[in-house]
C-alpha positions in Angstrom: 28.4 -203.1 118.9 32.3 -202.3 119.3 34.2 -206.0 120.0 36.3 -205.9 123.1 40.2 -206.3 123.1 39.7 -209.7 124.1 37.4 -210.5 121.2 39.4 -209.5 119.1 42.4 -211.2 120.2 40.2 -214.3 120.0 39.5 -213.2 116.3 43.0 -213.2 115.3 43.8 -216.2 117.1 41.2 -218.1 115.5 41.9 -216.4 111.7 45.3 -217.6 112.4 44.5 -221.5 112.6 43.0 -223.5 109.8 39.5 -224.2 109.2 38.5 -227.6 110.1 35.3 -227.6 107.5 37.2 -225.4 104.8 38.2 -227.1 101.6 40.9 -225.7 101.4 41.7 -223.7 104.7 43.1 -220.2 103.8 44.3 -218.9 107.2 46.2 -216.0 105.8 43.2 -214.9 103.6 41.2 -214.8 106.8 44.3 -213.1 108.8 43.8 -210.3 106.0 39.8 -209.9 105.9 40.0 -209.5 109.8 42.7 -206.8 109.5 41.3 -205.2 106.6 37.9 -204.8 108.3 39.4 -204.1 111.7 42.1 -202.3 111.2 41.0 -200.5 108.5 37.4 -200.3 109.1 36.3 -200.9 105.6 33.2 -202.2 104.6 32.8 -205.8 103.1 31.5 -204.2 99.8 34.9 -202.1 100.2 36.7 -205.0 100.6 35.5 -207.3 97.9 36.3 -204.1 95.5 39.5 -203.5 96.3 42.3 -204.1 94.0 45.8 -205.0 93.8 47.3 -201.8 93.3 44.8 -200.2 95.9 47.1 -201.5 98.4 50.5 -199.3 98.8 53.1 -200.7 100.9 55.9 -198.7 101.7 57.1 -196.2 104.7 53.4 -195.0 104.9 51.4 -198.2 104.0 48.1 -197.3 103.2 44.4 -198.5 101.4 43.0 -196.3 98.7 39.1 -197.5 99.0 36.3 -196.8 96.9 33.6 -196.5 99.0 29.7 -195.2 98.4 29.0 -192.8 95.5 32.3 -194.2 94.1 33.9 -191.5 96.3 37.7 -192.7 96.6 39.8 -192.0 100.3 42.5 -193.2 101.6 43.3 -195.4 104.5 46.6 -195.4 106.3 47.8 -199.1 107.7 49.7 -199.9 110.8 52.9 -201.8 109.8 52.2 -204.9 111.1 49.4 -205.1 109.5 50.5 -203.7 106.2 53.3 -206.6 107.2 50.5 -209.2 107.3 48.9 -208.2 104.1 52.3 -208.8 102.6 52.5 -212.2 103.5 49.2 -212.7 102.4 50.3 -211.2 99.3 52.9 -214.4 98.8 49.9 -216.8 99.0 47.8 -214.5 96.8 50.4 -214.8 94.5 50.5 -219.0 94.5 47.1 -219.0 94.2 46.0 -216.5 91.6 46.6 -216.2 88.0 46.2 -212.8 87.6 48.8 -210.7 89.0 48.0 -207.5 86.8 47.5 -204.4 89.1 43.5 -204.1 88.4 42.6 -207.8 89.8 41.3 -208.1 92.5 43.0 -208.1 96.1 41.5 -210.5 97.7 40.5 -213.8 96.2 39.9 -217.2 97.1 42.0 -220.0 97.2 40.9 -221.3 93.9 42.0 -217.7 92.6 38.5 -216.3 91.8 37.5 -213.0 93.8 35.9 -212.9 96.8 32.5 -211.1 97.0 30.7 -208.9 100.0 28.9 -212.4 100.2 31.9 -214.7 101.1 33.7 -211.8 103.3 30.4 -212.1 105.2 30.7 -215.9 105.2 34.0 -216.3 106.5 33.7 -213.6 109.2 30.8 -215.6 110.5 32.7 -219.0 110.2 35.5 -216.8 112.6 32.8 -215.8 114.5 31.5 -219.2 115.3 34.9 -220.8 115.4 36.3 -217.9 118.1 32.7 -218.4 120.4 31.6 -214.7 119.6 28.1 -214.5 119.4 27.5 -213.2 115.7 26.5 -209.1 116.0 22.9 -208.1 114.7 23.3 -207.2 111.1 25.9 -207.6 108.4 28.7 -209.8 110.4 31.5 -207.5 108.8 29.9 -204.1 109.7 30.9 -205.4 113.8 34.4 -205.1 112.9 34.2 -201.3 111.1 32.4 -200.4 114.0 35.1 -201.6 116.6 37.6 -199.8 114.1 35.1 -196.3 114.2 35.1 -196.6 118.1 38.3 -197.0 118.7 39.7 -194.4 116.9 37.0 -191.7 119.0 38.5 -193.4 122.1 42.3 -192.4 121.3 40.9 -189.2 120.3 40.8 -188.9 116.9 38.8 -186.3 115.8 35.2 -186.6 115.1 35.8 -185.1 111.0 39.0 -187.3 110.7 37.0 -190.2 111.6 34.2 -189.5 109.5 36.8 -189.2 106.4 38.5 -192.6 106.9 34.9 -193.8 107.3 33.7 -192.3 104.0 30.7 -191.1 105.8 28.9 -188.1 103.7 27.5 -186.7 107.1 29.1 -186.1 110.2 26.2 -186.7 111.6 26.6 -190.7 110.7 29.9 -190.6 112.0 28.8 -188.9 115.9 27.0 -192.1 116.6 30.4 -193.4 117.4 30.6 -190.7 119.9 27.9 -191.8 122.1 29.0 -195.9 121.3 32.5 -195.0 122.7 31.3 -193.5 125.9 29.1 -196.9 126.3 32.2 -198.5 125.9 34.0 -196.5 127.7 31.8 -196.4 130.6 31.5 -200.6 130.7 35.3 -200.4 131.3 36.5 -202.1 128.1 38.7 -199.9 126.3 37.5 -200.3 122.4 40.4 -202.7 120.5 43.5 -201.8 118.3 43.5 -204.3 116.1 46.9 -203.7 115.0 48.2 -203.2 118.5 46.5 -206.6 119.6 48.2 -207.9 116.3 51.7 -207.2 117.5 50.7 -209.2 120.9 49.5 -212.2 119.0 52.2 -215.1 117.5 51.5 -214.9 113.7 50.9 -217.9 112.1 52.9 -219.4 109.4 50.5 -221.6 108.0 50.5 -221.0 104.0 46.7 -222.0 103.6 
């Protein structure tokens, strides 16, 4: 299931306003999962491992995930969303004791880590909160799938996708092919989440 543009919008909108039932609220954490997962198309057990100095801002922002078999690629970033996980980056940083370069990149706003567990919580929380029916499986996988079709639908090709995937077989990755011309042929061009991200007001909410 690839989201559509104006799901995602929804998402954003949503990850951008604080959590009614969250104690605390940590809009800019969720701001980051979404893009992560979106606009990066990582898994949530990629997520949850990534660390501080896995991120690389810069003139060519970019992810360097560990993904299955421990096999390590990177994962260039639009800059507005690298420019979101910098901001998130300031919060991290209130919120977090350890600032050391191995700690984890995504935590909590008590400062401990976040796990594939509460990546998969919170997406479902957005889920509910934006009136998306949750996807069948993991809720996160939704989001790297939307990412996967997308990029087949600007024409990226097949092998490039499959690297920023971290599929082993290309095989995995051509069943993106045949979701993108679903999509495609339902009208509903699959989402940018960093285009829709320029489109949508960020929030300044510091969580």
């Amino acid at each position: 299931m690839a989201f559509t543009d104006g799901q995602i919008s929804a998402l954003l909108e949503t990850a951008q306003t604080e959590d009614p039932q969250a104690r605390p609220a940590a809009p800019l954490l969720d701001v980051a999962i979404v893009l992560i997962l979106a606009a990066g198309g990582l898994r949530a057990s990629e997520a949850a491992e990534l660390r501080l100095l896995d991120y690389r801002p810069g003139d060519e922002p970019s992810l360097r995930v560990v993904g299955k078999g421990r096999k390590a690629r990177t994962v260039p970033l639009d800059p507005g969303v690298a420019a979101q996980i910098d901001t998130y980056l300031s919060w991290r940083a209130e919120h977090a004791a350890d600032q050391s370069d191995p700690s984890p990149l995504l935590v909590r706003p008590d400062g401990r880590a976040l796990t594939r567990d509460t990546i998969s919580y919170r997406v479902n929380r957005l889920y509910a909160r934006a009136g998306i029916a949750k996807p069948e499986g993991e809720a996160a996988h939704a989001l790297r799938h939307t990412y996967a079709v997308s990029m087949v639908d600007v024409g990226v090709p097949i092998s490039e996708v499959q690297q920023l995937l971290g599929h082993e077989s290309i095989a995995t990755t051509g069943i993106y092919l045949k979701a993108s011309a679903a999509h495609l042929r339902a009208a509903s061009a699959a989402p940018s989440a960093a285009r829709l991200l320029a489109s949508t007001p960020a929030s300044q909410h510091d969580g």
